[in-house]
RONURO-38979 format. One record per residue (C-alpha): x, y, z. Coordinates in pm, whole numbers, padded with zeros to 5 digits, always signed. Example, Ala and Ser with C-alpha at 12.3 -4.5 7.8 and 13.67 -1.06 7.14 Angstrom:
+01230-00450+00780;+01367-00106+00714;
//
This chain:
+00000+00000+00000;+00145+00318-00094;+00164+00580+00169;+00137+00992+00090;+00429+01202+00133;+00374+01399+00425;+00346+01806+00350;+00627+02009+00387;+00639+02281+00659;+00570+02629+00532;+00873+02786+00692;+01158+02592+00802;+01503+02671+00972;+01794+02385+01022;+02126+02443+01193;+02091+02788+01075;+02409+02984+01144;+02526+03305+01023;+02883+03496+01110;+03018+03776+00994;+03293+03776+00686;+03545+03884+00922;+03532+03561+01163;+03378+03700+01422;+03143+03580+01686;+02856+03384+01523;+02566+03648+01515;+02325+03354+01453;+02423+02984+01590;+02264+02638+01513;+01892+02776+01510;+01617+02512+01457;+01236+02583+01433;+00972+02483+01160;+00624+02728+01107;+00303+02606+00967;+00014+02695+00784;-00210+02916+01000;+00056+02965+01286;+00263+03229+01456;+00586+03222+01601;+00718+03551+01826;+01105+03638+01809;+01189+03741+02107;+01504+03958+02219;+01718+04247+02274;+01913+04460+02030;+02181+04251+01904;+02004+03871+01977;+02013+03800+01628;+01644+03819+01594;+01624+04067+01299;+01932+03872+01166;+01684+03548+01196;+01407+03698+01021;+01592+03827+00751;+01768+03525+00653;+01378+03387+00627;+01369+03600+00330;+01702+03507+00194;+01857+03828+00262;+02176+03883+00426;+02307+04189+00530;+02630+04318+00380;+02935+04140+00556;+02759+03869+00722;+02686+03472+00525;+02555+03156+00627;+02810+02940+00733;+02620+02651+00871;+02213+02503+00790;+01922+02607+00582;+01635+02770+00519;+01318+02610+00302;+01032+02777+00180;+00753+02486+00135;+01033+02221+00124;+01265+02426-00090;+01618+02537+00029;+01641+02880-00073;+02025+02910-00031;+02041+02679-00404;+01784+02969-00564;+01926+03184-00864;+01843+03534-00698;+01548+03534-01008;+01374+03240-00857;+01389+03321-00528;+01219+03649-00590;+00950+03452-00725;+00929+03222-00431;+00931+03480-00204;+00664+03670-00380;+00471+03406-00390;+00479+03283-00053;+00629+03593+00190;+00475+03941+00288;+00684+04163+00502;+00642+04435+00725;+00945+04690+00781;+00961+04853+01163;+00970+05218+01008;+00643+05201+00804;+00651+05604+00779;+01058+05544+00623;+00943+05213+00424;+00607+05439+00222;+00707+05679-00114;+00663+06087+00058;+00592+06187-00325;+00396+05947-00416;-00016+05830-00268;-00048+05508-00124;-00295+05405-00388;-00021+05441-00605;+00213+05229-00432;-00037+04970-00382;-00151+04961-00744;+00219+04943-00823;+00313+04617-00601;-00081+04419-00765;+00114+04517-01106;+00431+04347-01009;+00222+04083-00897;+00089+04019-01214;-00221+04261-01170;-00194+04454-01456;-00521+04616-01569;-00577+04923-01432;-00906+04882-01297;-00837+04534-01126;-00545+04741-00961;-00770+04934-00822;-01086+04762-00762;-00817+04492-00569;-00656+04781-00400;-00954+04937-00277;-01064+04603-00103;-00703+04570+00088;-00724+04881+00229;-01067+04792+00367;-00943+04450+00465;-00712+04594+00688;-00962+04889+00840;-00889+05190+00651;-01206+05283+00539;-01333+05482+00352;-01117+05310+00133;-01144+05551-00159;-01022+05874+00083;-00673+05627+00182;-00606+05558-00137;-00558+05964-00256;-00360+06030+00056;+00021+06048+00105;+00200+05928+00389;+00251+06248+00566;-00119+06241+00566;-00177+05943+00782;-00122+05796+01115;+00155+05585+01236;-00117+05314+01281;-00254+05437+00959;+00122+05397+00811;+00141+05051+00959;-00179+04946+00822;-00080+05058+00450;+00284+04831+00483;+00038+04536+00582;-00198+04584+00292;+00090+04635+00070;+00267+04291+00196;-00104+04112+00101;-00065+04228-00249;+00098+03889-00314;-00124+03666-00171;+00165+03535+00097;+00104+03213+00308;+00346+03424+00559;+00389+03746+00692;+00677+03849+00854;+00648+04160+01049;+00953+04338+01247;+00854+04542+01520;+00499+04598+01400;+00408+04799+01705;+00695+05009+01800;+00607+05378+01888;+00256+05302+01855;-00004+05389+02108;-00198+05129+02350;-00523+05167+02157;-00356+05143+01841;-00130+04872+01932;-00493+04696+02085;-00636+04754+01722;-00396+04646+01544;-00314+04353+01708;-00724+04300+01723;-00701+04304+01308;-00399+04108+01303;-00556+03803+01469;-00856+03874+01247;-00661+03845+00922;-00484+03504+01025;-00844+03341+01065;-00965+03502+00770;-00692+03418+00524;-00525+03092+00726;-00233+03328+00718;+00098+03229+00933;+00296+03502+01079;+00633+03579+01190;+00659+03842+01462;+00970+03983+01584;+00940+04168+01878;+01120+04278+02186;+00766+04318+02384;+00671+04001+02526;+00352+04148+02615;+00262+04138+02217;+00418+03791+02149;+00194+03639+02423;-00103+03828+02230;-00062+03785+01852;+00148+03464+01844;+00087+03068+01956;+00489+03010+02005;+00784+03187+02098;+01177+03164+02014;+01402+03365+02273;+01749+03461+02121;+02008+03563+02335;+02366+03625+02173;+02260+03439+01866;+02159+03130+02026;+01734+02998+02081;+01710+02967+02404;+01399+02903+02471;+01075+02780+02246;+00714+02774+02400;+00418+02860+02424;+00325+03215+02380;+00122+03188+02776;+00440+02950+02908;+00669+03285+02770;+00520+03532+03059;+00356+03299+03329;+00605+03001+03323;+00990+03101+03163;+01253+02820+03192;+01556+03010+03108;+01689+03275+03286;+01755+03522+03014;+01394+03473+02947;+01288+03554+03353;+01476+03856+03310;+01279+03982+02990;+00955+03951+03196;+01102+04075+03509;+01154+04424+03319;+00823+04442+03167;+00644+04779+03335;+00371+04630+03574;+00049+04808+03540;-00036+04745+03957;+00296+04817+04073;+00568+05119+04061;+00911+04961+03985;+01075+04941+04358;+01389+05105+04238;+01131+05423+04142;+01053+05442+04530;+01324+05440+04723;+01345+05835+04605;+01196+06105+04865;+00865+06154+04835;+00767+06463+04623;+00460+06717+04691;+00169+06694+04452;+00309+06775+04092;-00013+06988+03989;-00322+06997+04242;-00713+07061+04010;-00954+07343+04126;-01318+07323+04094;-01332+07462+03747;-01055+07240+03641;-00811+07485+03609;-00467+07335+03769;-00371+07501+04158;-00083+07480+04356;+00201+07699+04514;+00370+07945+04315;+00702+07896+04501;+00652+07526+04442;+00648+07554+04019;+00916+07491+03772;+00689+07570+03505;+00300+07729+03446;+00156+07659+03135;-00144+07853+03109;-00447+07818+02834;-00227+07742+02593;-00327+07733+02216;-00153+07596+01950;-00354+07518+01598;-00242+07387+01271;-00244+07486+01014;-00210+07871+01110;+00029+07784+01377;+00391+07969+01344;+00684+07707+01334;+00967+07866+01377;+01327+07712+01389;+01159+07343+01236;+01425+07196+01009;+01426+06868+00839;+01528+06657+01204;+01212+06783+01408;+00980+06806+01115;+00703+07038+01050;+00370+07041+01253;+00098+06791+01065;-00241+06928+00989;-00471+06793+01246;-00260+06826+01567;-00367+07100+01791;-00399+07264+02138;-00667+07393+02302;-00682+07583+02613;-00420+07376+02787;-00367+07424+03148;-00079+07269+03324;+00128+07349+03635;+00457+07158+03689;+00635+07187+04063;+00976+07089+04091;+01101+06735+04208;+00835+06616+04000;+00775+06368+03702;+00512+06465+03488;+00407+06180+03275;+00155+06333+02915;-00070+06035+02777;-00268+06015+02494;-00361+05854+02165;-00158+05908+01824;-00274+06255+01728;-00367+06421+02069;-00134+06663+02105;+00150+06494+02390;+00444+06584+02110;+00257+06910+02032;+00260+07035+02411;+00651+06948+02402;+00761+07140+02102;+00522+07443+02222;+00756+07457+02578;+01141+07400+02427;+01014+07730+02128;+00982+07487+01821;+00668+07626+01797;+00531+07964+01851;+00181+07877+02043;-00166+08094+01941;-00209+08212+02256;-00153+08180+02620;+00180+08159+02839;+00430+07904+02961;+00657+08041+03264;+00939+07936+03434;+00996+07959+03747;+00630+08202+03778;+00851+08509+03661;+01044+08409+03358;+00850+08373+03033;+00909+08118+02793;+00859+08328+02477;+00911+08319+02128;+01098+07980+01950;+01424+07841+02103;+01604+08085+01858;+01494+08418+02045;+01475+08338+02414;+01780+08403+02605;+02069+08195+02687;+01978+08100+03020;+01608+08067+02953;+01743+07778+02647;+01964+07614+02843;+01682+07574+03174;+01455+07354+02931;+01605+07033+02766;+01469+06817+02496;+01517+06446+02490;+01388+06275+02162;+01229+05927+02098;+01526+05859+01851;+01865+05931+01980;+02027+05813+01629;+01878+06087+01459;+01880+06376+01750;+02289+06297+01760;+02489+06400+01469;+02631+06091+01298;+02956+06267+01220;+03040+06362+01574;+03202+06179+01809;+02994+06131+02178;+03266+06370+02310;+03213+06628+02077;+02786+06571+02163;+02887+06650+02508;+03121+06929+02440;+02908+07139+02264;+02662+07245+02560;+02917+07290+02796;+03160+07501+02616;+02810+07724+02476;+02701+07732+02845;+02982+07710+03046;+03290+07834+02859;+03454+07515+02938;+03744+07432+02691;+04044+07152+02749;+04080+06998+03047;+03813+07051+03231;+03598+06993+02952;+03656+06638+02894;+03680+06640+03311;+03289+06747+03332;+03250+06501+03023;+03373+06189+03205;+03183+06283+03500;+02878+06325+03287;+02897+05971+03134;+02937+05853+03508;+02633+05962+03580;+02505+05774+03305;+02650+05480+03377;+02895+05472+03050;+03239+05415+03012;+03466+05678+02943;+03627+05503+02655;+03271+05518+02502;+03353+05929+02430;+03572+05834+02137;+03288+05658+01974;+03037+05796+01684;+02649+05723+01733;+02680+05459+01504;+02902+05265+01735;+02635+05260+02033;+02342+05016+02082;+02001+05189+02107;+02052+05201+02484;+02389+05383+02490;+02276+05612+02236;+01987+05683+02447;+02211+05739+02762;+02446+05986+02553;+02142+06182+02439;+01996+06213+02824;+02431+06284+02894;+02400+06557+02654;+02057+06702+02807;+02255+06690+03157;+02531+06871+03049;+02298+07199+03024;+02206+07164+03434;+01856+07241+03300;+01578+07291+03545;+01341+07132+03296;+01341+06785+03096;+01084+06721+02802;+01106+06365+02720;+00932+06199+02364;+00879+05867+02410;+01192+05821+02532;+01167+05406+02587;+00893+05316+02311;+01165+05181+02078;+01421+05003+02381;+01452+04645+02504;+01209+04597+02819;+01555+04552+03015;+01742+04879+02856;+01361+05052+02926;+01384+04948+03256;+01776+05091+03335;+01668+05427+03174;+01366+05464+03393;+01595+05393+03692;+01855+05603+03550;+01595+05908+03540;+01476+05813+03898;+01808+05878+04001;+01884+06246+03798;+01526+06316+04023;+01640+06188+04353;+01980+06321+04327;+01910+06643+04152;+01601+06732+04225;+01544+06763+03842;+01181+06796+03703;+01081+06578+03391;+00776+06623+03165;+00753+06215+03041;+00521+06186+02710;+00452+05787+02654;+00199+05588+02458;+00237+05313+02752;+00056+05364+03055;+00282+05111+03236;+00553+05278+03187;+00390+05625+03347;+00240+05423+03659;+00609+05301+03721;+00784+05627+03647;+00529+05918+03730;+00410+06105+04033;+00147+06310+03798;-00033+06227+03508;-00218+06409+03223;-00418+06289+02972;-00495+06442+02648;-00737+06371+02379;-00812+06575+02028;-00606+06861+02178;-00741+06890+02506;-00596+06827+02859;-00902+06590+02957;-00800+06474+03279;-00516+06499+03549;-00402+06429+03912;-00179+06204+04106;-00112+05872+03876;-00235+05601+04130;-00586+05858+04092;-00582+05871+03723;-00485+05514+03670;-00647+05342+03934;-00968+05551+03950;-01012+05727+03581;-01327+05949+03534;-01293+06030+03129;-01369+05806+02933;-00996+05835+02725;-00858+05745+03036;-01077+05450+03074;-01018+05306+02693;-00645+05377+02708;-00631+05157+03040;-00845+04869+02863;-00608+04916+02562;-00292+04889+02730;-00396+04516+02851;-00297+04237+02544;-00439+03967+02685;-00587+03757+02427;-00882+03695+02648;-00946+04054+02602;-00871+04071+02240;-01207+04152+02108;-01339+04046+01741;-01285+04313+01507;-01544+04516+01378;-01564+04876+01167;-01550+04998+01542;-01239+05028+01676;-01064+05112+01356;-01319+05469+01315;-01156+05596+01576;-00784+05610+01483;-00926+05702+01112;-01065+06041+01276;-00684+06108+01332;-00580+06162+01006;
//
């Protein structure tokens, strides 16, 4: 009796190991794990695991200097490594859909996404016009941009980051793949947009019987959006489970340590409390107007206004970016006292990064005032205020690779404040330079090295190093941690706690994750369309929230897939309204 051949697997890895041309380590090492129809594995890891290494070599790519020195790869029983480069284009085509981290860098600025869709169907083998279209049209609504007709005329300035993330995944269906693989899919992104999109994602593998391939360093969305998970550490899988094993039951100690950093949303991180306890950051009147003592506040923002278009941006160059249509203030009333840690929440679109760039002069607000100190006005852009008035308010950016010049050494990052500032030159320069990456826990050898040198972390630490060396009164932090390993998250939390205990420094914290402000924050606002909905101390907000913002940010911020609700037009109208 003759027996069938049993399927291939979809997606397989054996002895995979890749090294760099120069000998080095082994960046990948002996990596085994198969993925079937209808399934989805999690990478999990920290910068330099291998994991993007992994999922790259899943598409056949290799990145310049490294090969495969060891294993393979198949694609439906097929080793890719024996492809011509012209069949394994069509292989991958066929069978692979991937999803860049950057969606806003990976989308054409000249060109409309309908465009770019219609382009991909044509490559595809879509080639009447109309088909393009009429196929196009139904992507974008599988995927919850609708009305699909008004996202298919837009540009990518014009959307959303969840909108932007949404367009890469309807671009990667254009193919028809069995797989998608999908790098970082919710970095930067908001809880309720993270919640939606991981809603849709679970939607779409039922839908199509798609697989998936997620490579995360949030174990929080692995356990949500996948059934298995692979944990690389220095190359090597050190662990493979199930998605609930990964957070309730880790074997491996690297792995204990992931979920040990994660944020808890019940519990400030001890090493967050053994600082002196602060007086009230901001205290609300009756009328909702913010109260407090004057000789208590760092900074008084007072109905502040800020509308676009119409609003002046002055000083914006290509780094910071101009203000998008659609993000506004309105009327904003905040009062920060010092010692304290502020923490701004919000969906995509509500004006946190807006309220920022308003207080450090990269934009010129409508109306209303923001004071220092309750004497010293914070007029004008950064260009026209006075030396001292600069140097008192600090910005810290989400993306310390592009806030640090690449062509400067970390030395020469450092230097620059404190000779502008201080006059410091020689000697003593480099002495207040070593002391600064002391208190940032770096090495001084480390000052010799270009941004491109530094992990994520580092460059992070440099850029809060570089923020020190102006003694500021003030820090305004943009989502500071959204893009950083849970563990690296966790060290620059501490390290801020410290900068607050020691220094009594004041920091206004903008995040899209809620955990991270209950672990870090005394005081919390919340904004929504603009507005400064509701504030107070952050176990009231959090624990006790009267708006309802506050209350569907705090249901969006859990992924458990007990939670994850079936998706609907519902949930995706709302983060359309942002665009």
């Amino acid at each position: 009796m003759s027996r069938t051949k049993p399927a291939a697997p979809l997606l397989e890895a054996q002895g995979l190991s890749i090294a760099a041309l120069a000998g080095a380590r082994p960046i990948i090492s002996n990596v085994d794990f198969v993925l079937d129809n209808g399934t989805a594995i999690g990478i999990v890891g920290e910068s330099g695991s291998g994991k993007t290494t992994l999922a790259n070599a899943l598409l056949g790519n290799m990145r310049q200097g490294l090969q495969r020195t060891h294993g393979r790869v198949r694609i439906n029983g097929t080793d890719i490594g024996t492809l011509p480069e012209r069949a394994l284009t069509v292989l991958r085509s066929q069978t692979i859909g991937y999803v860049p981290q950057n969606a806003g860098a990976s989308l054409s600025p000249t060109r409309t996404i309908g465009a770019q869709i219609a382009e991909m169907l044509d490559f595809h083998g879509t080639h009447d016009r109309t088909a393009q279209r009429r196929d196009g049209l139904a992507l974008l609504e599988t995927v919850g941009l609708a009305p699909a007709q008004r996202f298919w005329r837009r540009y990518t300035h014009q959307l959303s980051g969840g909108q932007q993330q949404r367009c890469m995944i309807a671009l990667a269906l254009t193919g028809s793949p069995q797989v998608l693989i999908l790098d970082e899919p919710t970095s930067g992104l908001d809880n309720t947009t993270t919640h939606n999109l991981v809603t849709h994602l679970r939607h779409l593998r039922q839908m199509r019987d798609l697989a998936m391939v997620c490579v995360s360093h949030d174990v929080r969305l692995v356990r949500a959006l996948c059934d298995r998970a692979l944990v690389m550490f220095h190359g090597q899988l050190v662990e493979d489970c199930t998605s609930d094993r990964l957070i309730d039951a880790p074997a491996h100690p690297y792995t204990r340590a992931l979920v040990a950093a994660i944020p808890r949303r019940s519990t400030a991180r001890p090493d967050m409390t053994d600082r002196p306890p602060t007086r009230a950051a901001a205290a609300t009147s009756h009328d909702g107007r913010v109260t407090g003592a004057d000789h208590e506040t760092v900074l008084n923002i007072a109905r502040l206004t800020v509308r676009h278009p119409g609003a002046r941006s002055a000083g914006c160059n290509a780094m910071w970016g101009t203000p998008r249509a659609g993000f506004s203030l309105t009327d904003v009333d905040l009062r920060v006292q010092k010692g304290a840690i502020v923490g701004i929440a919000g969906r995509s679109g509500s004006g946190k990064s807006t309220l920022l760039k308003a207080i450090s002069g990269m934009i010129v607000p409508e109306s209303g005032t923001i004071t220092l100190d309750a004497s010293k006005p914070l007029n004008g852009h950064a260009g026209q205020r006075p030396p001292d008035a600069a140097r008192r308010v600090q910005m810290i950016w989400q993306n310390p690779l592009r806030a640090l010049n690449p062509r400067a050494t970390v030395l020469a990052a450092l230097a620059a404040p404190l000779n502008f500032y201080f006059g410091l030159n020689g000697a003593a320069l480099r002495d207040e330079a070593t002391a600064l990456m002391s208190a940032v826990q770096l090495p001084e050898d480390m000052m010799d090295r270009y941004p491109w040198q530094l992990s994520g972390g580092e460059a992070q630490r440099v850029a809060i190093a570089r923020a020190c060396a102006a003694q500021p009164s003030v820090y305004l932090c943009d989502e500071i941690t959204s893009a950083l390993d849970m563990r690296v998250q966790a060290a620059i939390l501490s390290l801020i706690g410290r900068l607050v205990r020691d220094a009594q420094a004041t920091f206004i914290f903008v995040s899209h994750d809620l955990t991270v402000l209950r672990a870090i924050a005394d005081h919390v606002a919340i904004f929504d369309e603009g507005r400064l909905v509701e504030q107070g101390p952050v176990e009231t907000v959090l624990d006790r929230p009267k708006h309802t913002v506050t209350r569907a940010l705090l249901a969006a911020a859990d992924l458990s897939p007990s939670i994850i609700s079936e998706p609907d037009t519902s949930p995706w109208q709302a983060d359309a309204r942002l665009s």
